[in-house]
C-alpha positions as CSV (number, residue, x, y, z in Angstrom):
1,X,131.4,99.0,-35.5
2,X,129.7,101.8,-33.8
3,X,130.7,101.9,-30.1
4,X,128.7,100.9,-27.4
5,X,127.0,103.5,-25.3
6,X,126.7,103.1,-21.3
7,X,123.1,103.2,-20.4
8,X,122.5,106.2,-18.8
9,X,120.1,106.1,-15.4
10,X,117.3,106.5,-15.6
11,X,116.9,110.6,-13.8
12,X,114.9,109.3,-10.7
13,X,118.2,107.4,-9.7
14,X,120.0,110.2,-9.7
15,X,117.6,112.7,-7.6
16,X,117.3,109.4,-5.4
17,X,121.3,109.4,-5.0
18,X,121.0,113.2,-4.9
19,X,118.6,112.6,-2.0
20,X,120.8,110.1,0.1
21,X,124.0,112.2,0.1
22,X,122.0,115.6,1.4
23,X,120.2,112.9,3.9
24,X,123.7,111.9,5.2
25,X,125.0,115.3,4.9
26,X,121.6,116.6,7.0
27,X,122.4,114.1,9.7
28,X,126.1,114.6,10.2
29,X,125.2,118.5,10.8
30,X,122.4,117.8,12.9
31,X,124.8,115.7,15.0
32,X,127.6,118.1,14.9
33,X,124.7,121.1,16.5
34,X,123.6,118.5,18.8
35,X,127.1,117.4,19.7
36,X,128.3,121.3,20.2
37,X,125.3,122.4,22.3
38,X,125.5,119.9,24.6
39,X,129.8,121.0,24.9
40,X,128.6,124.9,25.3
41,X,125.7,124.2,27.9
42,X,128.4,121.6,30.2
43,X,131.0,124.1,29.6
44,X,129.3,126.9,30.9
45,X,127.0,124.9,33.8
46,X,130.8,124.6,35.0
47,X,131.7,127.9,34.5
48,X,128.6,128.8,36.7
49,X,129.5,125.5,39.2
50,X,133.2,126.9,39.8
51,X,131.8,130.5,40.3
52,X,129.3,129.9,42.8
53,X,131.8,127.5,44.4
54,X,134.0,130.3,44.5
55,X,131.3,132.5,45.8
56,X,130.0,129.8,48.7
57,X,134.0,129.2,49.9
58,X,134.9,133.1,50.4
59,X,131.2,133.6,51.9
60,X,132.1,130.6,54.6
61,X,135.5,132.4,55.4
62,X,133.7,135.6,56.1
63,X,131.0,134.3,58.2
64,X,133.7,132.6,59.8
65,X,135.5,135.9,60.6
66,X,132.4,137.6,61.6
67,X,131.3,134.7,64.1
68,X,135.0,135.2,65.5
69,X,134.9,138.5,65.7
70,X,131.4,138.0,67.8
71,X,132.6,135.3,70.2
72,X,136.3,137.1,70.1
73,X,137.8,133.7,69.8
74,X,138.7,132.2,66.1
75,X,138.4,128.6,66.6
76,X,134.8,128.7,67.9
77,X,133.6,131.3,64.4
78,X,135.3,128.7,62.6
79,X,133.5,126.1,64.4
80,X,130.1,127.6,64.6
81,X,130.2,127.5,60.8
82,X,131.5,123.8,60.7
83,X,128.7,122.9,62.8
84,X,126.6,124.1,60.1
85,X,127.8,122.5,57.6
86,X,127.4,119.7,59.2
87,X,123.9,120.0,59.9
88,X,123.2,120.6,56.0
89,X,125.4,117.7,55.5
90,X,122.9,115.5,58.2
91,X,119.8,117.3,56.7
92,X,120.8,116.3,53.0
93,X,122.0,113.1,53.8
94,X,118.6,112.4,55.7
95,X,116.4,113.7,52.2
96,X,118.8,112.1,49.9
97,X,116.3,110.1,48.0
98,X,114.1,112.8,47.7
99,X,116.8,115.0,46.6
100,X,118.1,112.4,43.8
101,X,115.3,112.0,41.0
102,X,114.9,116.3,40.6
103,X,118.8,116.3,40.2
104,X,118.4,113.0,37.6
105,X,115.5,114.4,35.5
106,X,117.0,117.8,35.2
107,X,120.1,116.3,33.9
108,X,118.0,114.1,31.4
109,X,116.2,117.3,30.3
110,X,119.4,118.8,29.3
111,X,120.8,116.2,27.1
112,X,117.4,115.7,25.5
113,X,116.6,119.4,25.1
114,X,117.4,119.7,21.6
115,X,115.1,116.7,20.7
C-alpha cells in the first residue's frame, strides 16, 4: 500500500500566512513606538513641570525678600507677593474658559502626534 501524502498548500497560503504574522508583528511594534513615545514625552513634560516649578517657588521667595528688604518689614514682602498671586489667581479664574480649550487641544495634539 503506498502511503498517503498530506496535500501540501497550495504556495499563496503560505505567503498569505507569511503575510498575517509580519501584519501582527508590524502592529505590535508600531504600538510598542507609539506606547514608548508617549511614556518619554510625559516623562519629560514632568521633568520640565517640576523644574520650572522649582524655578517659580525660589523666584517667589526672592521677590519676597527683596519686597521686605524695600518696605524693611517681612510680613508685608511676603504679602505684597501673596497679593499677587492672588490677583493671577482672580485674573485666571475670571478667563478660565478661555484658558481651557488651548490647554485641551494641545494635550490632544500630543497623544495624536505620532498619527
Amino acid at each position: 500500500m503506498e502511503a498517503e501524502k498530506e496535500p501540501t498548500p497550495p504556495p499563496i497560503i503560505d505567503q498569505l500566512k507569511d503575510y498575517a504574522e509580519t501584519r501582527i508583528k508590524l502592529a505590535k511594534y508600531q504600538a510598542i513606538e507609539g506606547g514608548t513615545s508617549i511614556a518619554a514625552g510625559i516623562i519629560s513634560d514632568v521633568a520640565v513641570f517640576i523644574s520650572m516649578v522649582l524655578a517659580f517657588i525660589f523666584a517667589s521667595f526672592t521677590l519676597a525678600f527683596y519686597l521686605a528688604s524695600l518696605f524693611n518689614s517681612n510680613w508685608i514682602g511676603f504679602g505684597c507677593v501673596a497679593l499677587i498671586y492672588l490677583i493671577i489667581a482672580l485674573v485666571v479664574k475670571a478667563y478660565k474658559q478661555k484658558l481651557e480649550k488651548p490647554i485641551v487641544n494641545a494635550i490632544i495634539s500630543k497623544i495624536f502626534k505620532n498619527q
